[in-house]
C-alpha positions in Angstrom: -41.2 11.0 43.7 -39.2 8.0 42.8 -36.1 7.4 45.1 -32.5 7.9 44.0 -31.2 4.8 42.3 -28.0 3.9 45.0 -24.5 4.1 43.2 -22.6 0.1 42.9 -20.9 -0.5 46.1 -17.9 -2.1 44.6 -16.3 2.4 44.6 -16.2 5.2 47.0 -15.6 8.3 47.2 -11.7 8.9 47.6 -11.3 6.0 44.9 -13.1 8.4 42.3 -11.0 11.4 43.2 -7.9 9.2 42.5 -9.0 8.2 38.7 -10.1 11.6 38.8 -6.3 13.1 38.9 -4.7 10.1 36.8 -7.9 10.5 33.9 -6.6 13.0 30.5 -10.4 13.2 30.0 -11.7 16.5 31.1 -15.2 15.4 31.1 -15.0 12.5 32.9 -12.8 13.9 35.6 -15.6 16.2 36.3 -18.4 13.4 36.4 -15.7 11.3 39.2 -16.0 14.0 41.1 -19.6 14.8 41.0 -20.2 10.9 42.0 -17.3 11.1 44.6 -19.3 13.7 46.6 -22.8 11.2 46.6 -20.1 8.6 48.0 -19.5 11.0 50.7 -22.7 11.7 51.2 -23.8 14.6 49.6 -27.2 15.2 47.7 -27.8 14.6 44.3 -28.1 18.4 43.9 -24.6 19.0 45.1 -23.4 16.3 42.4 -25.1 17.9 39.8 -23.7 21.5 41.1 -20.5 20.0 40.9 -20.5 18.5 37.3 -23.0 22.1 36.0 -25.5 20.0 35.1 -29.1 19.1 35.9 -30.2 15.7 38.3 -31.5 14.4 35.1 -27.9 14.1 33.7 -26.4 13.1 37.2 -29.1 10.3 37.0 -27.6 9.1 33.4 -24.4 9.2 35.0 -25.2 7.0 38.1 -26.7 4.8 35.2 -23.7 4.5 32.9 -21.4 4.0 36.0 -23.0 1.7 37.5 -23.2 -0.5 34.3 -19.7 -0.2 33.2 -17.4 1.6 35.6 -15.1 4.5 35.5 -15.2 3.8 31.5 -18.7 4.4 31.2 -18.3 7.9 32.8 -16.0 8.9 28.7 -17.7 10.4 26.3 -17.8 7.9 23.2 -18.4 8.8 19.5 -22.0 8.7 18.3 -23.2 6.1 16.6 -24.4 7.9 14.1 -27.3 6.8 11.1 -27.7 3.3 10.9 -25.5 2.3 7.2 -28.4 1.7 4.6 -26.3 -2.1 3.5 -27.0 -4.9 6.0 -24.2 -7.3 6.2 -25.2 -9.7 3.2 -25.4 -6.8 0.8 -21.9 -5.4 2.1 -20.3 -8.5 1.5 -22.2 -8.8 -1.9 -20.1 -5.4 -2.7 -17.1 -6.3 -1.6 -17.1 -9.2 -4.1 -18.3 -7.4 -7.3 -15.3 -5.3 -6.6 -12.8 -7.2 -5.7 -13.9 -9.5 -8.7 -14.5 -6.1 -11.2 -16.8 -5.8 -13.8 -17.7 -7.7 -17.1 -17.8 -4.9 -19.8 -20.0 -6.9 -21.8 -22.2 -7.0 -18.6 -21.5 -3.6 -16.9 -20.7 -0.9 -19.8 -17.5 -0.8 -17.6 -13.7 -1.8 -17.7 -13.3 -0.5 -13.8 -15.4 0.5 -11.3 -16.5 3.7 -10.6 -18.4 5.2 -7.8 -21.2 6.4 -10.0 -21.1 2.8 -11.4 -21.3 1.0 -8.2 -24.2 2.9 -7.1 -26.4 2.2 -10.2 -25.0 -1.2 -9.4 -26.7 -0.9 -5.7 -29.4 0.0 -6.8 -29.9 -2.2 -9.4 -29.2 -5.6 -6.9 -30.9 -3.9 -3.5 -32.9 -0.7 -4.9 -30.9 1.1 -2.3 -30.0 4.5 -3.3 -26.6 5.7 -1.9 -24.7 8.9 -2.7 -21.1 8.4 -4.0 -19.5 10.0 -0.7 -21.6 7.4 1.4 -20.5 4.6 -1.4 -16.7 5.8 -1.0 -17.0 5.7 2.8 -18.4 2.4 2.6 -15.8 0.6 0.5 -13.0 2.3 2.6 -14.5 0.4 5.7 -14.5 -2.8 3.9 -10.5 -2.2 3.3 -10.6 -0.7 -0.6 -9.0 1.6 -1.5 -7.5 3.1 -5.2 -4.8 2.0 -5.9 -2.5 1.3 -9.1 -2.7 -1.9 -11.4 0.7 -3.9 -11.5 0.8 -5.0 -15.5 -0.4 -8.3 -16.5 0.3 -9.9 -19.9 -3.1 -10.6 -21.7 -2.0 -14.1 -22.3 -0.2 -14.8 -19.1 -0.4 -18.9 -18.0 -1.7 -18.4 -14.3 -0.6 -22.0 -13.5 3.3 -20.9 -14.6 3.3 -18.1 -12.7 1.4 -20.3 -9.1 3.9 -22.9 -10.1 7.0 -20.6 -9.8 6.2 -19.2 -6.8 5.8 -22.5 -5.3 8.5 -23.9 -6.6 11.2 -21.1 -5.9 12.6 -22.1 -2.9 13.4 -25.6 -4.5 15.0 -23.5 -7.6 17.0 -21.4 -4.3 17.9 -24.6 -3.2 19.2 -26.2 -6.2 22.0 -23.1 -7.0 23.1 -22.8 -3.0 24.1 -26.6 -3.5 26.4 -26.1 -6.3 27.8 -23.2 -4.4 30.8 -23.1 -1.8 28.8 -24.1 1.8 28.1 -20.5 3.5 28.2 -18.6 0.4 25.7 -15.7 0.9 22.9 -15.5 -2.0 21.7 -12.3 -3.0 18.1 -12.2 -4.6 18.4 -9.4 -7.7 15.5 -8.4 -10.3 16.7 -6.9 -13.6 15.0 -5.2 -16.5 14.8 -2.2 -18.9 12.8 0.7 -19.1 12.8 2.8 -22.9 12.6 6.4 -21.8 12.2 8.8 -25.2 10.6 12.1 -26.1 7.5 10.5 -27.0 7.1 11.2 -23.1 4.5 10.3 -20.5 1.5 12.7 -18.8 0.9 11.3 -15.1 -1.9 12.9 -13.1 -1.6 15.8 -10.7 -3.1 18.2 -8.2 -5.0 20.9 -9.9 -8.2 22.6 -8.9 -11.5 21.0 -9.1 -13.5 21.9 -12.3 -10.1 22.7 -14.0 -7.9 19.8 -16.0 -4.6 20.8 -15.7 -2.3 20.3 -19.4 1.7 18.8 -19.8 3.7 19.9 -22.4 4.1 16.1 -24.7 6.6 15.9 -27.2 6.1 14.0 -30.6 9.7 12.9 -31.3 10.9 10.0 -31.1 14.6 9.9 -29.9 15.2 7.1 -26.7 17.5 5.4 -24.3 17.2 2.5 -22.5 18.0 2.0 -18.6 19.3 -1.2 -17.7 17.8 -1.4 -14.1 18.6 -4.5 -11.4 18.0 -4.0 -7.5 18.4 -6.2 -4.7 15.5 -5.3 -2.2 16.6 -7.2 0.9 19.9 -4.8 0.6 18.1 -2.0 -0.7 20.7 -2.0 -3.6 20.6 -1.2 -7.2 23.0 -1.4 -10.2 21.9 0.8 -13.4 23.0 1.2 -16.9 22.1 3.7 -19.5 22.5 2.3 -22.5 21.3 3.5 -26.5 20.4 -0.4 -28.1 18.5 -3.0 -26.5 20.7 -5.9 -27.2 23.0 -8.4 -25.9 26.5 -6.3 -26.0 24.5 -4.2 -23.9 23.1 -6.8 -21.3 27.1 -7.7 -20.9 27.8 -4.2 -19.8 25.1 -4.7 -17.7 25.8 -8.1 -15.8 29.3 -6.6 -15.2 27.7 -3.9 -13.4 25.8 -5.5 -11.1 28.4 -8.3 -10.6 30.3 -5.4 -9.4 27.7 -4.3 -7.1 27.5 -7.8 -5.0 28.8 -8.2 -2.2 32.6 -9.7 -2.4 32.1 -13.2 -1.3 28.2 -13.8 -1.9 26.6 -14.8 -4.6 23.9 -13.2 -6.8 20.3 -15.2 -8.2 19.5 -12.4 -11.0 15.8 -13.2 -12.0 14.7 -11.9 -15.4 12.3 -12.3 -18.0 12.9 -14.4 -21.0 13.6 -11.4 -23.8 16.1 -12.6 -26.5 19.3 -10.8 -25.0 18.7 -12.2 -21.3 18.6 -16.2 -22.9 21.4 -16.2 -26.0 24.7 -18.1 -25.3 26.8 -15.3 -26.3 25.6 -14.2 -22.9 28.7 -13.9 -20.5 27.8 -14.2 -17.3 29.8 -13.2 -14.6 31.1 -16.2 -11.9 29.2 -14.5 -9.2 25.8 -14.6 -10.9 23.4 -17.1 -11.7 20.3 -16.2 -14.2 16.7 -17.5 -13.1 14.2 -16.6 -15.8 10.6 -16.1 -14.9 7.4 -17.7 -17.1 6.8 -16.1 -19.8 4.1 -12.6 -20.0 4.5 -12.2 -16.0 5.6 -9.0 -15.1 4.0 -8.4 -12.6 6.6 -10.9 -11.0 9.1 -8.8 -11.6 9.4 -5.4 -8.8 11.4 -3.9 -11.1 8.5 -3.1 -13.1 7.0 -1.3 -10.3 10.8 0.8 -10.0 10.0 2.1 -13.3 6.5 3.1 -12.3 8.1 4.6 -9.9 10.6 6.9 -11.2 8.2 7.7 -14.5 5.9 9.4 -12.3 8.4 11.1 -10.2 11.3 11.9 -11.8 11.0 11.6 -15.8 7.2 12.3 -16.7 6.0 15.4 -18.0 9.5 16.5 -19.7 10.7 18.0 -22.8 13.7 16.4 -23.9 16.1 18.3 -25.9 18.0 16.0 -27.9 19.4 12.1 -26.9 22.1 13.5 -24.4 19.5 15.2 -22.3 17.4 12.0 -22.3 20.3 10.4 -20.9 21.2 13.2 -18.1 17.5 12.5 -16.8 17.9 8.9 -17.0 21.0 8.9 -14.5 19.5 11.3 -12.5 16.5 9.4 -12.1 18.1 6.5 -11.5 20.9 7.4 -8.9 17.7 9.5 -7.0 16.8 5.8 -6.2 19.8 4.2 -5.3 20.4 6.9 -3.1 17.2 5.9 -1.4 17.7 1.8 0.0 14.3 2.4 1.8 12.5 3.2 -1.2 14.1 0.2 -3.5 13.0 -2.0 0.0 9.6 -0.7 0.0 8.9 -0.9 -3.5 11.0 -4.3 -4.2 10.2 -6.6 -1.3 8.3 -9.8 -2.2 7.0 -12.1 0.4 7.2 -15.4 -1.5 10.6 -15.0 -2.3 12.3 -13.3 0.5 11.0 -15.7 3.6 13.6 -18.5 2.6 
């Protein structure tokens, strides 16, 4: 019979039965305690009558503690089946998606489970189940999530060159200021909300696809909508034209909602009403315009995603006064919320200077 392998000599027995009382893992305290009486000189058969188990397990034991210590003695998570995608064909997924697919190329205009696997198995002739794809792409840091809009024609060098230049831009308007006058950064736009309503997704059983009521009239409003994120602050109009008179009303009102004493950057596209000198800015504002077809610049965009899906899809609107109800309601729902205009509106390359 092979001899007992000896336990490391680095424990003994009333250490155990300390980690034993301070451990919150059941299991473990039971296998200390099971070790602590072979440190004291009991036989392997009293260890394993201790820990109700057999001396095969106590052996395992002695094995696992003497390789790693108290920790060895937890009971980890199981490995489980080895993931069909080595390492080069993992990273080889993660760039087709992140990258997306050519339609001319892939059938496709986004990627779908179903597609990515034909896509495996195409590359690797791996065959993988959707739930084992999904899995997969979650461990690589994927997930869902919605598109911020992008104008087809957008100038990606504008939009870079912005960015980087910003803080120069910041720089330039806090020098013609008063010295210690606060700037506020504000985003502006307008949303037209009208009968012509949107259907957003929503639970519903599987194998049933649930309906909206959609109106085919064609009465609207627009909401003038400007936040500051860093403040969690917003200043609202709801207004029946799109047009300069109306972007007035709305400068007033968010000159109204700075703070008395600082001084507001309001950053807006480029739309007729925003750029014409019968504009009348207020003293306490100064316009910054964004390059033109970059919306997704502008967080504001992402408000009215936002309150659409929340607050304003899936509606019958009666006439143009109850369009404008919702509107307000929508709208002062967010402001009373600074944590959600925060979440939704902070940018990192325009709110670290």
């Amino acid at each position: 019979m092979a001899s007992a392998i000896p336990l490391r000599s680095d424990f003994n027995g009333p250490a155990l039965r300390e980690l034993a009382k301070t451990t919150k893992h059941a299991a473990q305290a039971r296998r200390l305690l099971a070790l602590a009486e072979i440190y004291d000189g009991g036989s392997r058969s009293d260890a394993a009558r201790i820990g109700g188990v057999t001396l095969q397990i106590v052996r395992d034991w002695v094995l696992r503690f003497n390789a790693r210590g108290a920790a060895g003695l937890i009971t980890g998570k199981a490995p489980g089946n080895r993931h069909k995608l080595n390492n080069v064909q993992r990273q080889a997924l993660a760039k087709i998606v992140e990258s997306g697919p050519i339609p001319a190329i892939h059938g496709v205009v986004r990627w779908r489970r179903k597609d990515l696997v034909r896509w495996i198995f195409e590359q690797f002739r791996i065959s993988l189940d959707e739930t084992t794809l999904g899995r997969a792409l979650k461990a690589l840091g994927f997930a869902k999530l919605s598109a911020r809009p992008r104008h087809y024609a957008q100038n990606e060098f504008e939009v870079d060159a912005f960015k980087k230049n910003f803080p120069a831009a910041l720089a330039a308007i806090r020098a013609g200021l008063p010295k210690g006058t606060e700037i506020e950064l504000w985003w502006q736009d307008e949303a037209r909300i009208g009968q012509k309503n949107k259907v957003t997704r929503r639970w519903a059983r599987r194998g049933k696809r649930p309906s909206a009521p959609h109106d085919q009239r064609t009465m609207w409003a627009y909401i003038f909508g400007a936040i500051c994120p860093k403040k969690g602050k917003g200043a609202g109009l709801v207004l029946p034209y799109c047009d300069t008179g109306s972007m007035n009303q709305h400068l007033h009102e968010i000159a109204e909602a700075v703070d008395p004493g600082a001084h507001a950057v309001l950053i807006l596209d480029q739309a007729g009403w925003h750029s014409t000198p019968k504009l009348v800015v207020p003293d306490n504002i100064t316009l910054l315009f964004l390059p033109p077809r970059s919306p997704e610049l502008n967080p504001v965009e992402n408000v009215w995603q936002f309150i659409r899906d929340n607050w304003l899809s899936n509606r019958i609107f009666a006439d143009y006064d109850d369009i404008v109800a919702h509107c307000c309601d929508a709208w002062n729902k967010l402001v009373d919320q600074p944590w959600k205009i925060i979440s939704i509106g902070m940018r990192d390359w325009a709110h670290e200077f």
